[in-house]
NUBARO-63872 format. One line per 5 residues: number of its first residue (from 0); for each residue x, y, z of N, C-alpha, C. Coordinates in steps of 0.001 Angstrom, whole numbers, plus 500000, padded with zeros to 6 digits. Layout:
residues N
NUM) X/Y/Z/X/Y/Z/X/Y/Z | ...
end
This chain:
residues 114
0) 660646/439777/399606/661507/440813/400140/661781/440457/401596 | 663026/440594/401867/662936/440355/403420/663597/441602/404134 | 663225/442316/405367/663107/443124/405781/663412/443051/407184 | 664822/442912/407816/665228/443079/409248/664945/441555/409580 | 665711/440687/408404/665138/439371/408498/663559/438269/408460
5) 662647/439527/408411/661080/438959/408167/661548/438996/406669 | 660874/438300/405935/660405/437671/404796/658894/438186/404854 | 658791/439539/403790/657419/440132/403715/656849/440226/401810 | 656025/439767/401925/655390/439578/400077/655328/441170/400002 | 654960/441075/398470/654084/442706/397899/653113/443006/398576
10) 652372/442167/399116/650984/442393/398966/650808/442490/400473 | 652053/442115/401153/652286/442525/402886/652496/443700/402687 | 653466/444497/402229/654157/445481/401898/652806/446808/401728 | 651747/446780/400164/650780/447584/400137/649867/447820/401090 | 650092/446986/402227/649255/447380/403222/649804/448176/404621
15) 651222/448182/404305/651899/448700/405673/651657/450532/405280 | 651184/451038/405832/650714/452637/405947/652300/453407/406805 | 653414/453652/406121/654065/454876/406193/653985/455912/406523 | 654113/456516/407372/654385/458165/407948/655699/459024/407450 | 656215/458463/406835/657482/459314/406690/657532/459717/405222
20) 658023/461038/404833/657727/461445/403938/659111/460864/403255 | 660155/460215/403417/661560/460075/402591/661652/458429/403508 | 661826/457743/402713/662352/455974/403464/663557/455774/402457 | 664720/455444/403644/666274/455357/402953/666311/453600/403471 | 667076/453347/402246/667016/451854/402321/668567/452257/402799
25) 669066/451435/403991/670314/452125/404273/671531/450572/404112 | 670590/449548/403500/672049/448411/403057/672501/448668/402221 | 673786/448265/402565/675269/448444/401568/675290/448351/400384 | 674228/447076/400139/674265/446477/398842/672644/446359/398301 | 672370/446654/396639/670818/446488/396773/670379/445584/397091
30) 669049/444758/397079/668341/443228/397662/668409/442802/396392 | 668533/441542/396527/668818/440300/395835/668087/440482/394208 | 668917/442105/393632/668087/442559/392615/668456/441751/391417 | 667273/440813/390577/667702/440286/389134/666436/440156/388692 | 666945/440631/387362/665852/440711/386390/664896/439474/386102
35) 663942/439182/386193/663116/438316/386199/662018/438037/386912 | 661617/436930/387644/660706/436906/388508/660726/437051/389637 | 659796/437709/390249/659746/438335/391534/660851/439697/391389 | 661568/440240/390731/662360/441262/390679/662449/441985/391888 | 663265/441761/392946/663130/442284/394148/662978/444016/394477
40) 664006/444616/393555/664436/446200/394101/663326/446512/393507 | 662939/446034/392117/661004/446927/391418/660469/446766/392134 | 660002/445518/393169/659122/445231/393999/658888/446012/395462 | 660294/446134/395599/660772/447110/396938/660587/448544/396466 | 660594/449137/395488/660360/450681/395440/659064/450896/394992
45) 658452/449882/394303/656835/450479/393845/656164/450286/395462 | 656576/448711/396565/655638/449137/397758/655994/449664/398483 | 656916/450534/398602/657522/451342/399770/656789/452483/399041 | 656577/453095/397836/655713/454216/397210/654447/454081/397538 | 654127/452774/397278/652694/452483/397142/652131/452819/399052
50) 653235/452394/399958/653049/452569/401075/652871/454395/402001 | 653192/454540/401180/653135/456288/401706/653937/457462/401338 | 655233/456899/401423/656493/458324/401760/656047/458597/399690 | 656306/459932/399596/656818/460666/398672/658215/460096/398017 | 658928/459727/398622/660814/459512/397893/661286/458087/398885
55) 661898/457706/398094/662618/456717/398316/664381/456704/398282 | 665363/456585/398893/666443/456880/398683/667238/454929/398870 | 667573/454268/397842/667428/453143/397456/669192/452927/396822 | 669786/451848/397258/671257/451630/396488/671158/450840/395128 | 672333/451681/394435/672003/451067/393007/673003/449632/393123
60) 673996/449984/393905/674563/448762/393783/675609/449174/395680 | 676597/447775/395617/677051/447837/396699/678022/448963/397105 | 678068/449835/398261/679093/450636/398394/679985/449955/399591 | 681248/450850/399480/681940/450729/400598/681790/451240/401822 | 681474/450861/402884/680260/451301/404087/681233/452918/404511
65) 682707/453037/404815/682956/454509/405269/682290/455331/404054 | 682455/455179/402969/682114/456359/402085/680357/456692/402251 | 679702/455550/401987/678286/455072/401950/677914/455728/403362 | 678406/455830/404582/678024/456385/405791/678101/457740/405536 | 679485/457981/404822/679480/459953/404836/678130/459899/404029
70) 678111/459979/403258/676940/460254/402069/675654/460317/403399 | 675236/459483/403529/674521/459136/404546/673782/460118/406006 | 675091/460553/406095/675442/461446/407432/675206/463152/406550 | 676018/463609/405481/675138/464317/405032/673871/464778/404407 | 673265/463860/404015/671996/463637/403565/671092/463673/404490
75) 671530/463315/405795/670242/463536/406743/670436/464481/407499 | 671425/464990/407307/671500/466892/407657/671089/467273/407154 | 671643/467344/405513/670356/468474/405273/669148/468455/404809 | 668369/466442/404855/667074/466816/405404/666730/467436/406981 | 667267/467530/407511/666866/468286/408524/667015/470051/408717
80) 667833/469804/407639/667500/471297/407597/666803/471480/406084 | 666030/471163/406132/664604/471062/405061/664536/471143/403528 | 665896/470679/403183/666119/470406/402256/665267/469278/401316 | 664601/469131/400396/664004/467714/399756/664792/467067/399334 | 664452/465765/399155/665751/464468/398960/666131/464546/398429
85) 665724/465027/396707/666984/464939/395648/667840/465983/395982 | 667717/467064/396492/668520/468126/396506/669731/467663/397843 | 668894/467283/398714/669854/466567/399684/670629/465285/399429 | 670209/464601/398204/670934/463653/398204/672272/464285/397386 | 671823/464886/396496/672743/465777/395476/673908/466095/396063
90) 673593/466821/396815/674610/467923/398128/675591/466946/398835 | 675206/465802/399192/675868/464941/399961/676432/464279/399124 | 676072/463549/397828/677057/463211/396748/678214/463975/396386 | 677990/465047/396453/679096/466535/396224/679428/466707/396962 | 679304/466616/398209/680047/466948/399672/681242/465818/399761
95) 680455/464128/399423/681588/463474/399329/682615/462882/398862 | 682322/463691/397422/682936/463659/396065/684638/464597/396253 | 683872/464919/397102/685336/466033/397516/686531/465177/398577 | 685621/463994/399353/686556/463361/400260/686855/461994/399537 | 685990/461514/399163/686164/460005/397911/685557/460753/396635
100) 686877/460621/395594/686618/461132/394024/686631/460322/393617 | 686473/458690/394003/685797/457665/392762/684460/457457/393155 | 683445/457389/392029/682099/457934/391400/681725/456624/392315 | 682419/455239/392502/681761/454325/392755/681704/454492/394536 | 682410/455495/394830/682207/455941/396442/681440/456868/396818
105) 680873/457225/396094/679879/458591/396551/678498/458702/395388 | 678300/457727/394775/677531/457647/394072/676412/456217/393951 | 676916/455487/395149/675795/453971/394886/674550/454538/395515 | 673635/455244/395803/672501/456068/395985/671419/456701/394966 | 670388/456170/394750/669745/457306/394289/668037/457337/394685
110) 667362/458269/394396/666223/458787/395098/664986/458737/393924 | 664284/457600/394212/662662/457560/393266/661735/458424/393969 | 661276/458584/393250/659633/458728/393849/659587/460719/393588 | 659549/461280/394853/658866/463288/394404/657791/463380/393489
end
């Protein structure tokens, strides 16, 4: 997995101790996800779980960065106003479903873990 350009294993990863209860993977596109060995995005959501936070908010595939930012920008409103992730991610999918109505603009997001 590489991470802000470090190149970090699994087994770097289960040891990094998390404070945050929600970690948003915020690239455009998922990591170098293919089925087989080393499977990157399985690898990236079991140690980002295994690392602490409760939820993970993770791309299923690549978005187009204006739409992918709204989504983005509402979702961390209304975690801040104390909303939990799926419900906030929900809200912000629907918030920007109303400004981009193709599914592939307001929908490359979704949230493991709770």
């Amino acid at each position: 997995i590489s991470i802000s350009g470090h190149r970090m294993t699994l087994l770097e990863l289960f040891q990094v101790d998390v404070k945050a209860e929600v970690v948003v993977v915020t690239d455009c596109a998922p990591p170098s996800s293919r089925v087989g060995v080393g499977d990157e995005l399985l690898c990236l959501s079991r140690g980002l779980l295994f690392s602490g936070p409760s939820a993970l908010v993770l791309p299923l595939r690549k978005g187009r960065a204006g739409p992918h930012a709204a989504t983005l920008r509402h979702f961390y409103s209304a975690l801040e106003a104390g909303t939990p992730a799926d419900v906030a991610l929900q809200k912000s999918q629907a918030s920007c479903k109303r400004e981009f109505p193709h599914m592939a603009d307001w929908a490359p997001l979704a949230v493991y873990g709770l």
